[in-house]
C-alpha positions in Angstrom: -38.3 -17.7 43.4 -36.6 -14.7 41.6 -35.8 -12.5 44.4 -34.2 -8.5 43.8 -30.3 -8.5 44.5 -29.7 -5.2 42.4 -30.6 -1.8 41.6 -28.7 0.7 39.2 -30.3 4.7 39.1 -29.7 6.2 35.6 -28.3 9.7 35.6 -28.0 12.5 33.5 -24.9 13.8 35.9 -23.4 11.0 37.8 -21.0 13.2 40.1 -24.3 15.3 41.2 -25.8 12.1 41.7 -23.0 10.0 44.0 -22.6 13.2 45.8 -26.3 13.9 46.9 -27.2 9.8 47.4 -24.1 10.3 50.0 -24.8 13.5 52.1 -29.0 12.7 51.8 -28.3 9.0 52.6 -24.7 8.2 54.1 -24.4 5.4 51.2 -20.7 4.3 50.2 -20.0 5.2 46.9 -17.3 3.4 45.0 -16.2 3.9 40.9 -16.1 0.2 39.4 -13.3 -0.6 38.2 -14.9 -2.0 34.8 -14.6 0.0 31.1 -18.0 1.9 32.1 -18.7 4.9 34.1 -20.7 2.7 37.2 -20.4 3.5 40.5 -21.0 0.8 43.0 -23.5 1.4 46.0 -23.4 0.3 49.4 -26.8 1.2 51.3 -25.7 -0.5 54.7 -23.7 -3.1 56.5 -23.5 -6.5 55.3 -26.3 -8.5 56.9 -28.4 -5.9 56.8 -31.8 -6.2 55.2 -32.0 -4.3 52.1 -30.1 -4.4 48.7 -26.8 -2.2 46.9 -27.0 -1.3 43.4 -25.3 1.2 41.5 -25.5 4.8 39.5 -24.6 5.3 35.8 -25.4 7.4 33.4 -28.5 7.5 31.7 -28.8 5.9 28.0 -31.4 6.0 25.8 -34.3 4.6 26.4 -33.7 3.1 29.6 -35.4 3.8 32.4 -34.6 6.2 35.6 -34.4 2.9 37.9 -33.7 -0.7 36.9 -34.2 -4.0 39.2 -32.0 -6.6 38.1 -33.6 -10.4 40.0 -31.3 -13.3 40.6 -32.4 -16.5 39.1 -30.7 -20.1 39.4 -30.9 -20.3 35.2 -30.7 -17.4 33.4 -32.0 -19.5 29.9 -34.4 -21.0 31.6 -35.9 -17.3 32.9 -35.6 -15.9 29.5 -38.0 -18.9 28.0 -40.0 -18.4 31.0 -40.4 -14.5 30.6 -41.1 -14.6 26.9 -43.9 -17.5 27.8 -45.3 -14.6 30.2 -45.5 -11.9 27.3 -42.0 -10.0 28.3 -39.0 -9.8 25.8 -35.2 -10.0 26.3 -34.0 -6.9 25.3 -29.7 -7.4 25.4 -27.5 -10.3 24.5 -26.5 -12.4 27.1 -22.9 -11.3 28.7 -20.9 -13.0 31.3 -20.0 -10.0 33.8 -16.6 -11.4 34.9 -16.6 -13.3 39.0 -20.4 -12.1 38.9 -22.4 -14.1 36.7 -24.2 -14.2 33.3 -26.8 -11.4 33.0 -28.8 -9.9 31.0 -31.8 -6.9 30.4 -35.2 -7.9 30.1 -38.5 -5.9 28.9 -42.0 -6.0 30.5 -41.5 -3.4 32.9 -37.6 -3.0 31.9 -35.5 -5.4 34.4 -32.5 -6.9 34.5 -31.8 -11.0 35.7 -28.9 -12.4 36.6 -27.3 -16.1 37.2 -24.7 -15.5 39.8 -21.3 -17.1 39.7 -21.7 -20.2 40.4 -25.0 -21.6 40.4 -24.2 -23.2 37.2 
């Protein structure tokens, strides 16, 4: 069962937007340390219930709030979601010590095959 591990907000002004989601809600805000402007969220302690994500700046046509879902085959979901009407909408990438990912469209998501469950 695909269960949500991820979510990433889309901005149009990302230091507005790490400042306010820290005073309104005490999240930890970190830059990544990738090429792209993403900042890393923390919404509690580990072993917590409840999910991190991220803020980045908002692209065309993508949506205010993405979901990415973890799956245990990331090919194997693609077939599954284009059998159920969706579409993959971005190549394939390996996000280095993370996993192979990838954007997907029926409501837009993202799904992920973490490190290691290959």
């Amino acid at each position: 069962m695909g269960r949500v591990v991820h979510f990433e907000i889309s901005v149009d002004d990302t230091k507005r937007a790490v400042a306010f989601y820290k005073k309104a809600f005490g999240w930890k805000i970190d830059k990544w340390g990738g090429e792209m402007e993403y900042y890393l969220v923390q919404t509690g302690e580990k072993g917590q219930p409840g999910i991190d994500g991220a803020i980045m700046p908002r692209e065309k046509d993508f949506p205010p709030t993405t979901n990415t879902i973890a799956v245990d085959d990331l090919d194997a979901a693609i077939k599954k979601i284009k059998a159920a009407g969706g579409k993959q909408v971005t190549d394939k990438t390996e996000i280095p010590k993370i996993g192979w990912f990838c954007y997907c469209l029926d409501n837009r998501f993202g799904i992920l095959q973490p490190t290691g469950m290959m």
